[in-house]
N, C-alpha and C positions, 0 to 999 in steps of 0.2 A: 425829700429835698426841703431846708428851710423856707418859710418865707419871707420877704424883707420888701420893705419899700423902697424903689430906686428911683422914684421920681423927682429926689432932691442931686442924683448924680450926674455927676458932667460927664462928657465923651470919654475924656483919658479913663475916669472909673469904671465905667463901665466895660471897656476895654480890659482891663484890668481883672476886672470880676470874670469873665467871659474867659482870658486866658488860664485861669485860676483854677476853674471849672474844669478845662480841658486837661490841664498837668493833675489833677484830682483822680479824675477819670484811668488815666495812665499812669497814675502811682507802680513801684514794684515792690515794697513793702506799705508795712504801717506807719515806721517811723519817716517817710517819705510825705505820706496819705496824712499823718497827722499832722503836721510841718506846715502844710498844704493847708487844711483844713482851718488850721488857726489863721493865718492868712486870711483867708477868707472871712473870716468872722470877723475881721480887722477893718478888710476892703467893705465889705457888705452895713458896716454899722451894729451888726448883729452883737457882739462884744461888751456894747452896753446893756442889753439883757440880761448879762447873765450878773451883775454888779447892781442891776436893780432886783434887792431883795421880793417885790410884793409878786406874787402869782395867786391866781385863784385853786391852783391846784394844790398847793400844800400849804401848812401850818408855819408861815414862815415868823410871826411874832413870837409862837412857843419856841420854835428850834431858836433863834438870836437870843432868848432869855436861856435856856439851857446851856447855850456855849458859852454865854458871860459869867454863872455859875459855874462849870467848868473849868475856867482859867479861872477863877479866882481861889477856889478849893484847892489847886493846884502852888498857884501860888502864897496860899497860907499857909501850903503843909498841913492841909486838914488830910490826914492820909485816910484813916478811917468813913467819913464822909463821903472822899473821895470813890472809896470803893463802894460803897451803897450808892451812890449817887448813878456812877458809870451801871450797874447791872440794874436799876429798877428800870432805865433808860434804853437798854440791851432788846433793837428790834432794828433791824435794815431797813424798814420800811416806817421808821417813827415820822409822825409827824406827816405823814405822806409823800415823804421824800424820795420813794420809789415809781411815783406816777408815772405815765408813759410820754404824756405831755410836757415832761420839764427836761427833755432828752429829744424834743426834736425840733425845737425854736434854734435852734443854731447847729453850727455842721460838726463840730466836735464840744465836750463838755457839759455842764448846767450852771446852776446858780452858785455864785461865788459862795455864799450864805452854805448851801450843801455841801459843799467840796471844803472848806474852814470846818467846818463840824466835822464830817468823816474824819479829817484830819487831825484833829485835836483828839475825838475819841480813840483813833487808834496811838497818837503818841500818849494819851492818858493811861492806856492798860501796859503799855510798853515802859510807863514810867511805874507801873504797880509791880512789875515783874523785874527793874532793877536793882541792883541793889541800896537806892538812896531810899527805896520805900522799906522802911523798918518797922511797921506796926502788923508783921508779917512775915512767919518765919519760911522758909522753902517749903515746908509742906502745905503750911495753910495756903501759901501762894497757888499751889500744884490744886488744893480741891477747891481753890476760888475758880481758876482758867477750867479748869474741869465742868465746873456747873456753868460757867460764862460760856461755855461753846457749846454746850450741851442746850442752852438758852436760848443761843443764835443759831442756833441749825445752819444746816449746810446746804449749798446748790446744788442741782442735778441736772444733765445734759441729754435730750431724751432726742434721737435719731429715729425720725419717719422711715417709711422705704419709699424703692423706687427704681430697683432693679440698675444698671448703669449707672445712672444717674446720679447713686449713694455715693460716688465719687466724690461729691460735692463735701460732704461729712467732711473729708480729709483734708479740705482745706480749711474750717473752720475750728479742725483740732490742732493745726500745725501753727494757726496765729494765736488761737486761745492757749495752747503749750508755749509758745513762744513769750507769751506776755504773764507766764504765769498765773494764768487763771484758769486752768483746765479741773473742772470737777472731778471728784473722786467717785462720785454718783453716774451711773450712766444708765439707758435702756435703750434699745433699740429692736425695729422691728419690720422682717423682711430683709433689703440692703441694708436698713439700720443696724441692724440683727451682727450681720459680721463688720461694723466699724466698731459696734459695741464689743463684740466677742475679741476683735483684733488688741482694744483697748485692755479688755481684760486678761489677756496669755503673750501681752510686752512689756518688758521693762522698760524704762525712757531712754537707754539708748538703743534697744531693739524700737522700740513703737519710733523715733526720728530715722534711723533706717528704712521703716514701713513707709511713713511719710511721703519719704523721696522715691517710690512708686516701684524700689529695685524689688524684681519677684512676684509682685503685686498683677500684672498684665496678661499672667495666664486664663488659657480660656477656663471662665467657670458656667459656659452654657455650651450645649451641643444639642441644636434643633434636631429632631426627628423629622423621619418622613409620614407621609400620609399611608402607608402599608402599615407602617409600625406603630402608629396612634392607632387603627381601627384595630390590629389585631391582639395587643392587650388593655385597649380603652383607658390606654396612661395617659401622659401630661403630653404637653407640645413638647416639652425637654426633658433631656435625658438626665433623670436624677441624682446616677451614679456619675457624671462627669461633677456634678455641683457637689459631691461629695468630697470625691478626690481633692477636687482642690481646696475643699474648706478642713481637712484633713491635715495638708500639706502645709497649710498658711497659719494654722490655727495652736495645731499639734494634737496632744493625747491628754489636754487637761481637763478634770473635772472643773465645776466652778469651788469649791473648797479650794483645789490646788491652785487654781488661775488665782485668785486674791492673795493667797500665801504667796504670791510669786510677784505681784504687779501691786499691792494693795487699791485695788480698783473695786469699787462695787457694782457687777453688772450686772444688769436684768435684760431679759431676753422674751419677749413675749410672744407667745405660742397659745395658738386655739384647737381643741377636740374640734375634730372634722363632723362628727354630731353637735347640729348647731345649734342645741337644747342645752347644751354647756356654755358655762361663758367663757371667756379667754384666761390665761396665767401668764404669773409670771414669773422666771426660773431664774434663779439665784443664789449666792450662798447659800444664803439662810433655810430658801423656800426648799432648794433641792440641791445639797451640797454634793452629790455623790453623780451627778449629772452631767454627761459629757459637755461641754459648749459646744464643741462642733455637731452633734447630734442637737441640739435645743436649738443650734443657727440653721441647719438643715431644714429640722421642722418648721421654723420662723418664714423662712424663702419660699417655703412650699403654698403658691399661690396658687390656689384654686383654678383647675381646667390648665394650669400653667406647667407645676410639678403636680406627680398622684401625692397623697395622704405619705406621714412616714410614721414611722415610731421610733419611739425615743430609747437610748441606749443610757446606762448607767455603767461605773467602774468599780467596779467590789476593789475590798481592800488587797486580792491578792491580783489585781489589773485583769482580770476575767470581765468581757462585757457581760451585763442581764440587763434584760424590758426591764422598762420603765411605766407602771402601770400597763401589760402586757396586753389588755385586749382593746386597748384604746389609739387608735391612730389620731396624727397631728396635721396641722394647717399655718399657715402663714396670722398670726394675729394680729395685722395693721388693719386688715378687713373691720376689725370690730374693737380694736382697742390701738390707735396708734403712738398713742399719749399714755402711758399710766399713774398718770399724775398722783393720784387719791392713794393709791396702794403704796406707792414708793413714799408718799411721804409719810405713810404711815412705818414703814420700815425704815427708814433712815433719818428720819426729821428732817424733813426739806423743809428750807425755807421759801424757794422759792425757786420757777426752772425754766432752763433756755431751751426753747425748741427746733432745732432744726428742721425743716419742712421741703422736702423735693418731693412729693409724691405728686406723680402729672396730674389727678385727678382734685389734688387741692390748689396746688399755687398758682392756678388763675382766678381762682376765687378767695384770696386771701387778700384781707384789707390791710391799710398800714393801720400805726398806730393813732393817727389821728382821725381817721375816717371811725374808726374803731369807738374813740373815746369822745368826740367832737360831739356835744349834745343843745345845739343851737337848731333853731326853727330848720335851718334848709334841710337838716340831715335828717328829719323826720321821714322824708319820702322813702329814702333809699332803706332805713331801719326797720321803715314798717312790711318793705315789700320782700326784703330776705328773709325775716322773722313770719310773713306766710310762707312764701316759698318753702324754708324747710318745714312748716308745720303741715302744709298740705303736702308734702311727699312723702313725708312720714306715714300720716293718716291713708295717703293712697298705699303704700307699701304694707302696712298692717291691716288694712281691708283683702289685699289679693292673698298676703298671708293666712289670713283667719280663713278666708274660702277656697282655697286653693290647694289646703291640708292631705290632700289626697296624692298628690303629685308633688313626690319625692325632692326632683330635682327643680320645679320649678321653686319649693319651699326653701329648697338653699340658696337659688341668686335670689329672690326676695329676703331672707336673714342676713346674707353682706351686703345688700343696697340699704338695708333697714340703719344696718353695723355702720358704714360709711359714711350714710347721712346724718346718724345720730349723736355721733362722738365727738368730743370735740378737740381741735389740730391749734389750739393755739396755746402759750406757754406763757407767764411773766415776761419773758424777753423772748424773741420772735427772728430767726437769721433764716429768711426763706430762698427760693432758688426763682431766676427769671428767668423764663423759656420761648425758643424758638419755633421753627419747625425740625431744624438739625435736632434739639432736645428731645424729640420724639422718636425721632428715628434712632438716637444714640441707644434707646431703653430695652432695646433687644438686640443689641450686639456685644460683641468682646470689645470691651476698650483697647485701642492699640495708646500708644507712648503720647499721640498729639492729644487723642482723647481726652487722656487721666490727667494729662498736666492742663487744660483746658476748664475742664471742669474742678479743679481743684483749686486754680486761680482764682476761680468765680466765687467758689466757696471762702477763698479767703476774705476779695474785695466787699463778699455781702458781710462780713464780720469786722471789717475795722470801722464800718460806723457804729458800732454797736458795743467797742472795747470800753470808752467811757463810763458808761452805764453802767456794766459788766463790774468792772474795777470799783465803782463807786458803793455797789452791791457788794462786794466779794472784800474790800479792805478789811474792814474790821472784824471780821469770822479768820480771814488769814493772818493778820495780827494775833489775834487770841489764840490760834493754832500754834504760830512762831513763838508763841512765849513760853506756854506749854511746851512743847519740843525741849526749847533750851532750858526753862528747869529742871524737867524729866533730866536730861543730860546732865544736867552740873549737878544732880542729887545720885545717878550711878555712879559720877565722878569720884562725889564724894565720899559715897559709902564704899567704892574700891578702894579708896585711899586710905579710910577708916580699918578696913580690911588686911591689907597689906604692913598697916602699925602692929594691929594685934601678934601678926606673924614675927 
C-alpha cells in the first residue's frame, strides 16, 4: 500500500480516501481497480510524484536527455541515426527504470518521465517499420527487428506449487491474458507444474475455456487409508487417481507436439528421487519426445506425499518407452522452485514474474520495499534473516555431513537443505495471502466456490502489478508486432510475385 502524508487533509478527504479504498478493495475487474486506483492518486496527492521527474532510484537526467534526442532524430528524418540510436539504447531496464521502488510510491503507474520514454521508444520502432521509414528496404527491416528482439529478450512466468492452492495461478493467467501480457515463457513446479502444462497443450480459445474452471474440478487426489500406506509403503495418495486426471486435462502430447500446438515454451521441473542429483528441467528443447503429463506427474510427486514415478516418452510411432529407465522422479519445488538461471539461459529472459503460493513461503515473503529499503531502521531485520537462513543452513549440512549413514534421515535433510537455499523471488513478485481456511483448502478437491475463490484472489494480487508488467513488456511486444507484420507483408508479397510469374 502506498504511502502519503494526510496530515494536510480535511474530513470530507479523507472521507473520500477511506471510501476509495473500500470500492478498490471490491473492484470486479481491472478496468474497474484501475479507474479506482487513479482516483486515488488524485484524492491522496500521490499524482504529483509521479510528474516530478527526480528519484534516487534511477537515472532520470540520462533517460530526459535520451528522449529529447529521440524526438528530435525523429523529427529530422535522421532515419539512419535513428535506428542506431533506438538499439544501442535497447534494454528494459535502461537507466534503472525497472527498479521496484518506482512502482510502489503510488497505487497504480510511475514516473511520467518513464512512461513518455516507453512510449516514444515503442512509437519509434513502429515508426521504423512503416512505410515513411525508406532508408530500409522490407528485408533489412525484417533482420533489424530480428536482432532488436533478440537484444531485448523476453519474460518468463515461473509458477511455484502448492497443491490446491495452484488455483491461484489461474487467476493471474486470466488477467495477464486478458491485458495481453501473458509470456510465451513459462515453468512450473509441483501445482505449478500443471498450470504450466495446461498452458502448454491449449490454444487461447481452449486455455479461456480452462480459465472458466469448466472440467477443471475433478478430483485429482484420493487419500488412502492407513492399511494401504503400511502395506506397500506408498504415498498418503493415490498416484493413479492424479494420473488419470492429468491425462484427461492435459491429453497425449509430447512437449515438441504441445508447442507445435499452443507456441508456448514450457518447462516443467522435476528431481531424481536420488538426492545426489540435482533437479531438471523438461522441455522442448531439453526433452522434446517427453510426455507433459508424465514430466507433471513426476513434478506433483511430493515426497512421503505421492511414491517416486518414472517418466514416459512417445516414440514416433506413439508407442510409450522410459525415460532414462532406472531412474525414478520427485516433485522439484523442493529444491528448485524458481529456475531462473537455466531458463534464461535457454530462452533469453530478460527478466521474470514469479507467482508464489507455496504455504511454506508466503508468510515469509517480504514486499518490495522492505526488500529494497536500505535506510538505518532496516538494518535490524536484514541482519537477523541473513543469520537466520545462514545458521540453518550450517545446521542442516552439519546433521547432513554426520548423519550419512541414515538413508532417510539424509533425504528430509537434502529438501530442508533444498528449501531453505533457493531462492523464491523473481523481478516482479504476485504472491498469495493466507488464512487458516488456505491451509485447510491444500489437501482437498476444490469444489466450484473453491476454484473461483481462489482464482479471484489470484487475480486481485495481479492488477497491482499490470503497470509495471506493461511498462516491462511494451517495447519487446512492439518489436514482436512489427516483425509479425513485416514477416506478413513480405509472404504477401512474394505470393503475389508468385502468382505474376504464373
Amino acid at each position: 500500500m502506498p504511502i502519503y502524508n494526510d496530515a494536510h487533509l480535511n474530513g470530507h478527504q479523507r472521507y473520500l480516501i477511506a471510501s476509495l479504498k473500500r470500492d478498490l478493495q471490491h473492484a470486479e475487474n481491472y478496468n474497474e481497480w484501475k479507474t479506482i486506483a487513479q482516483q486515488l492518486d488524485e484524492a491522496t496527492g500521490l499524482e504529483a510524484w509521479k510528474f516530478d521527474n527526480t528519484s534516487p532510484h534511477y537515472g532520470y537526467p540520462f533517460l530526459a536527455q535520451r528522449l529529447v534526442r529521440m524526438k528530435r532524430l525523429i523529427e529530422n528524418d535522421q532515419q539512419l541515426d535513428l535506428a542506431e540510436y533506438l538499439r544501442e539504447g535497447l534494454n528494459f531496464d535502461i537507466a534503472n527504470i525497472a527498479h521496484p521502488l518506482l512502482y510502489n510510491q503510488t497505487f497504480t503507474g510511475t514516473k511520467k518521465l518513464i512512461e513518455d520514454y516507453v512510449d516514444s521508444m515503442s512509437k519509434a520502432f513502429a515508426h521504423i517499420a512503416s512505410d515513411e521509414f525508406t532508408a530500409f528496404n522490407r528485408a533489412e527491416k525484417i533482420e533489424y527487428f530480428e536482432g532488436a528482439l533478440k537484444a531485448y529478450g523476453q519474460p518468463a512466468l515461473m509458477f511455484s506449487g502448492g497443491a490446491t492452492l495452484g488455483i491461484f495461478h489461474l487467476g493471474v493467467c486470466k488477467v495477464l491474458y486478458e491485458q495481453d501480457l501473458l509470456p510465451k515463457v513459462f515453468s512450473g513446479s509441483s501445482a505449478g507444474a500443471i498450470m504450466a502444462a495446461m498452458l502448454a497443450t491449449h490454444n487461447d480459445q481452449e486455455l479461456m475455456d480452462f480459465i472458466q474452471g469448466d472440467g477443471f474440478i475433478d478430483h485429482a487426489f484420493k487419500y488412502r487409508s492407513i492399511y494401504q500406506i503400511l502395506a506397500d509403503q506408498g504415498g498418503l495418495a493415490d498416484i493413479g487417481t492424479l494420473k488419470k486426471f492429468l491425462i484427461a486435462n492435459l491429453g497425449d502430447y509430447t512437449f515438441e507436439e504441445a508447442f507445435a500446438k499452443s507456441g508456448r515454451h514450457c518447462s516443467i521441473v522435476v528431481a531424481p528421487y536420488s538426492t545426489g542429483y540435482n533437479p531438471r528441467i523438461m522441455n522442448e528443447i531439453m526433452s522434446p519426445e517427453l510426455l507433459v503429463w508424465s514430466a507433471t506427474l513426476a513434478s506433483c510427486a511430493i515426497p512421503f506425499f505421492f511414491p517416486p514415478v518414472r517418466l514416459k516418452t512417445k516414440r514416433h510411432d506413439g508407442v510409450y518407452t522410459p525415460y532414462m529407465a532406472n531412474t525414478h522422479w520427485v516433485d522439484g519445488s523442493v529444491r528448485s522452485d524458481f529456475p531462473q538461471i537455466r531458463m534464461a539461459r535457454l530462452y533469453n529472459i530478460n527478466y521474470s514474474i514469479a507467482c508464489q503460493v507455496n504455504p511454506h513461503v508466503v508468510p515469509f515473503m517480504q514486499s518490495d520495499f522492505q526488500r529494497y529499503r536500505r535506510d538505518l531502521l532496516s538494518w535490524p531485520s536484514r541482519f537477523i534473516r541473513h543469520q537466520a537462513k545462514t545458521l540453518s543452513m550450517q545446521g542442516l549440512d552439519f546433521t547432513r555431513n554426520n548423519l550419512s549413514s541414515f538413508p532417510l534421515i539424509q533425504r528430509v535433510v537434502d529438501h530442508g537443505y533444498g528449501i531453505v537455499g533457493q531462492r523464491y523471488y523473481g523481478d516482479i513478485n504476485i504472491a498469495a495471502k493466507y488464512n487458516l481456511n488456505h491451509y485447510l483448502w491444500m489437501v482437498k478437491n476444490p469444489d466450484k466456490k473453491i476454484f473461483k475463490q481462489l482464482q479471484k484472489e489470484g487475480e486481485r494480487a495481479t492488477w497491482s502489478k499490470i503497470s509495471r508488467i506493461e511498462m516491462h513488456a511494451r517495447v519487446g511486444k512492439t518489436i514482436e508486432h512489427c516483425l509479425t507484420v513485416l514477416k506478413s507483408g513480405q509472404q504477401q508479397h512474394q505470393g503475389s510475385a508468385h502468382e505474376h510469374q504464373l
